[in-house]
C-alpha positions as CSV (number, residue, x, y, z in Angstrom):
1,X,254.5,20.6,75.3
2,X,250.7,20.2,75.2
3,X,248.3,22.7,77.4
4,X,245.8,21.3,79.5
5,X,243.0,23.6,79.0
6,X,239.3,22.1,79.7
7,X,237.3,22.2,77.4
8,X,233.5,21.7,77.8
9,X,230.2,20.5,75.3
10,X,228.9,23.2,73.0
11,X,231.6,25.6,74.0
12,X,232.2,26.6,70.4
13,X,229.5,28.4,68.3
14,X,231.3,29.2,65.0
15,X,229.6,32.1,62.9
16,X,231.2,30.9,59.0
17,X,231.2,33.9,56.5
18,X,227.5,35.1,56.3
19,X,226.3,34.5,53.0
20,X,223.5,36.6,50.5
21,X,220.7,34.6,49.0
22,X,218.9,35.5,45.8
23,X,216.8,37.9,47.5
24,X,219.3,40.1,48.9
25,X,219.2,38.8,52.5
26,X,222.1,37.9,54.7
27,X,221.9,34.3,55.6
28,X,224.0,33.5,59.0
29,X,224.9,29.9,59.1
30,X,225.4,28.5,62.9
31,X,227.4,25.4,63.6
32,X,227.6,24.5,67.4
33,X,230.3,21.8,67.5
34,X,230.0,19.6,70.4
35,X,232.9,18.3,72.4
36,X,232.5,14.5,73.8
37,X,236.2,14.6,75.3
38,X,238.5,16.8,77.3
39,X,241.8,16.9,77.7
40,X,242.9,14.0,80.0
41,X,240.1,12.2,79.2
42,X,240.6,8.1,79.0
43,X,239.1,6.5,76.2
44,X,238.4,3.1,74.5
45,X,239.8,2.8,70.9
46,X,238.7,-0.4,69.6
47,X,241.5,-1.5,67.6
48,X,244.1,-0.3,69.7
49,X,243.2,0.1,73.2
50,X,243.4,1.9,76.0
51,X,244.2,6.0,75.4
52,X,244.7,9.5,76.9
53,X,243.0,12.3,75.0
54,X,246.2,14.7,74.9
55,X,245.7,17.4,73.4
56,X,242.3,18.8,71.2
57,X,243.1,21.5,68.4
58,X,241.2,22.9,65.4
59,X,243.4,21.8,62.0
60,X,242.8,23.3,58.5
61,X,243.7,20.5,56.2
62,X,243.2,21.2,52.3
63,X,240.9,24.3,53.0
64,X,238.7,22.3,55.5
65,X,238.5,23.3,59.3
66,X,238.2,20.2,61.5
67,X,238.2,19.5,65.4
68,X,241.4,17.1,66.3
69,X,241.7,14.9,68.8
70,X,245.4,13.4,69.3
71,X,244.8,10.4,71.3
72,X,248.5,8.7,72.8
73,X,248.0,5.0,73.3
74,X,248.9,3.0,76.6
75,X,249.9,-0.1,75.3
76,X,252.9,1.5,72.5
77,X,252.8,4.9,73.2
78,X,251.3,6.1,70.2
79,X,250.1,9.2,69.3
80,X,247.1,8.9,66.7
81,X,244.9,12.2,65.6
82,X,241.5,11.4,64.8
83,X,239.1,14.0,63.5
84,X,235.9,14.2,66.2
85,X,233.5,14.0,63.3
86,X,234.7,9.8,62.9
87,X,235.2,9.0,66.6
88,X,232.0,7.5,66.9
89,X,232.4,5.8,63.6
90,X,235.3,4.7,65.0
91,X,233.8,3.1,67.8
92,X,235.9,5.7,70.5
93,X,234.4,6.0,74.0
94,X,234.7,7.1,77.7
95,X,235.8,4.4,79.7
96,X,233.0,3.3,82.1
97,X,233.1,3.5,86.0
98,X,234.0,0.6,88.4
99,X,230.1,1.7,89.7
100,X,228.9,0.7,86.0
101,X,231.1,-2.4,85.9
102,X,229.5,-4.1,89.3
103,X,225.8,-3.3,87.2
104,X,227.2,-5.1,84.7
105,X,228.4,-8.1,85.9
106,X,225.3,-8.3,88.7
107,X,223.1,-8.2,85.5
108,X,224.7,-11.0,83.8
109,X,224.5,-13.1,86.9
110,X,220.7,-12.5,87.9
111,X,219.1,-10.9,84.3
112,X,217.1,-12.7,82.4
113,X,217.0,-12.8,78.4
114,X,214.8,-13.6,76.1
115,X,216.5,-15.6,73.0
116,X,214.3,-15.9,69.8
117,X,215.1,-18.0,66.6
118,X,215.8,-15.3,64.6
């Protein structure tokens, strides 16, 4: 059962275990983590395809925290979890509006380019 609770950019500020320098000083460390996708979301996976953000929890994995995404694909029904630090290493993105499309396409009819040697 997943829980469809939105979820919005910056809506996390973690506070880690504050930390004393040499001098004697506490020394607050703030990570704001950023969301790029909600629950529900649609998304581009370039090796795989079209996909439905599912579900977004916070995993600790070997002593490490980290934001997970669980992505279920169209195509086979799979469910993939991909840590939000790789997705854009990953090449994972919104899916663009029919709006954007029409630019698209009325760009490549009437745009012009400029094509070098190089």
């Amino acid at each position: 059962m997943y829980i469809n609770k939105p979820r919005h950019f910056c809506q996390d500020l973690k506070l880690p275990k504050t930390t004393v320098d040499s001098s004697g000083a506490i020394v607050y460390n703030y990570i704001a983590t950023m969301d790029r996708f909600i629950i529900g979301d649609k998304v581009i996976y370039p090796t795989q395809g079209i996909g439905i953000i599912e579900d977004v929890q916070d995993e600790n994995l070997y002593g490490e925290d980290f934001h997970i995404y669980h992505l279920r694909i169209r195509a086979n029904n799979t469910l993939i979890m991909v840590p939000s630090a790789n997705t854009e290493e990953i090449g994972i993105r919104k899916l663009i509006s029919e709006k954007k499309i029409k630019n698209v396409y009325a760009f490549m009819r009437n745009g012009s380019v400029k094509v070098s040697k190089n």
